[in-house]
Every structure is written in structure tokens, then in C-alpha cells.
C-alpha positions as CSV (number, residue, x, y, z in Angstrom):
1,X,96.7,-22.2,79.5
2,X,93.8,-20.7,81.1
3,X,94.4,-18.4,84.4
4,X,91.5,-17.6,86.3
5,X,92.6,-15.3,89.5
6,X,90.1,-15.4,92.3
7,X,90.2,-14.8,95.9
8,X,91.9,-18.0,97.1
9,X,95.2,-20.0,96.6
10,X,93.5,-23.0,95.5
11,X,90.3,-24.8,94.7
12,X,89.3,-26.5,98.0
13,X,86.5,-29.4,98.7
14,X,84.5,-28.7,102.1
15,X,85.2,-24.7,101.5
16,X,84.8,-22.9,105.0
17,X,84.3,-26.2,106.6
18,X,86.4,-28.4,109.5
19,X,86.6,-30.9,106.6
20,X,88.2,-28.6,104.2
21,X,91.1,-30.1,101.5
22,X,92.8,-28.9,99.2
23,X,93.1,-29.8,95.6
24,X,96.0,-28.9,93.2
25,X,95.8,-31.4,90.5
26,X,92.5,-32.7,89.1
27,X,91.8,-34.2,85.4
28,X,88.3,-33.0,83.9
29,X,86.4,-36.2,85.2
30,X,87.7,-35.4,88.6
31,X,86.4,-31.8,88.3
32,X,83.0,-32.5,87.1
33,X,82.4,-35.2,89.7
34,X,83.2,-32.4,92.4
35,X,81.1,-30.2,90.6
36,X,78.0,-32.8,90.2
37,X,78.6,-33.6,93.9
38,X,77.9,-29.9,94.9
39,X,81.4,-29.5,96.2
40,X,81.6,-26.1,94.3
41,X,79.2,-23.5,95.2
42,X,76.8,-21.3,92.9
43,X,78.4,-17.3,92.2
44,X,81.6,-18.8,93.3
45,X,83.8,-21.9,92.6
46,X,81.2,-23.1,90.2
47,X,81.5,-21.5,87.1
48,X,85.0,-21.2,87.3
49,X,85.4,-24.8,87.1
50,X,82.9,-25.0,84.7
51,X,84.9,-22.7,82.6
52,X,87.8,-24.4,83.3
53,X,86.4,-28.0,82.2
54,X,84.8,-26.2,78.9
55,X,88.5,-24.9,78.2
56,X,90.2,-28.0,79.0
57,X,87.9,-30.1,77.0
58,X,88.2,-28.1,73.8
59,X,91.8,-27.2,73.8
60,X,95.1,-29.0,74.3
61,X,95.6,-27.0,77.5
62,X,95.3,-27.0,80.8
63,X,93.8,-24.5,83.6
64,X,95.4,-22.7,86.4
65,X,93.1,-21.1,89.3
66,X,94.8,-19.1,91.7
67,X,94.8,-16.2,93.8
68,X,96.4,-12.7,92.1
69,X,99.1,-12.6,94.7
70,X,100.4,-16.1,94.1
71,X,99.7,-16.4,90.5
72,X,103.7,-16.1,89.7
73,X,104.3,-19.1,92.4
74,X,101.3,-21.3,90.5
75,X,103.0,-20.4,86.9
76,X,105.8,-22.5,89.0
77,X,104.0,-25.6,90.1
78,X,104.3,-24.0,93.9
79,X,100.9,-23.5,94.5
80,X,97.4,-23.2,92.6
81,X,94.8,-26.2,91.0
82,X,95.9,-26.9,87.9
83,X,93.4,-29.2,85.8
84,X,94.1,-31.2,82.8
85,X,92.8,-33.7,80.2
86,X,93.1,-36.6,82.0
């Protein structure tokens, strides 16, 4: 699994916005539609999930993004945007 610990819980759509959702599950397709969409912004979300789709795509593993103080409730499914395969 790749962790990548940023400032947030979890990867949202509509970031800083009235419309703002959040995501905790998302396959690859899912991810890069979001990201071709422009739901992920430049110097922040983006290359994460870019990093996270490149891993994902060329592993058998999934990705975790997370914040560093909830990290240990994401390793437990509480919390976190966990993407996978399909």
C-alpha cells in the first residue's frame, strides 16, 4: 500500500467550495476522470493522485491519502480515500 500524508482527512471534489464532497473509495478510472475534469488542483491534490494512479496501476496495491493525525484511523477503514484497481 501506498500512504501519502497531507494536510486533509480525505480527497474531496469541490475543495474549499459550498459544493464540496467527499471521496473515500475511488478505482483508477474514477480518479483520473476527477483529475482530467480539473477536480484536483495543481501543487496540491494533483500529483498526489497522480502518484497514487501510477502506483496503483503498476502494482497489486492500493493507495491510502490521509492526514498524519488520522493515518492510524485510515489503516482501519475509518477514514481516508483509499483507491484501487478497479
Amino acid at each position: 500500500m501506498l500512504i501519502i500524508l497531507t494536510a486533509v482527512e480525505t480527497v474531496k471534489t469541490g475543495f474549499g467550495t459550498d459544493k464540496e464532497k467527499e471521496i473515500r473509495n475511488m478505482n483508477i478510472k474514477e480518479a483520473t476522470e476527477l483529475m482530467n475534469s480539473h477536480e484536483f488542483k495543481e501543487g496540491s491534490m494533483l500529483p498526489k493522485i497522480e502518484a497514487c494512479i501510477e502506483y496503483v496501476k503498476n502494482s497489486n496495491g492500493k493507495a491510502l491519502i490521509t492526514s498524519l493525525q488520522k493515518a492510524k484511523e485510515a489503516l482501519n477503514g475509518k477514514t481516508g480515500t483509499i483507491i484501487t484497481k478497479e
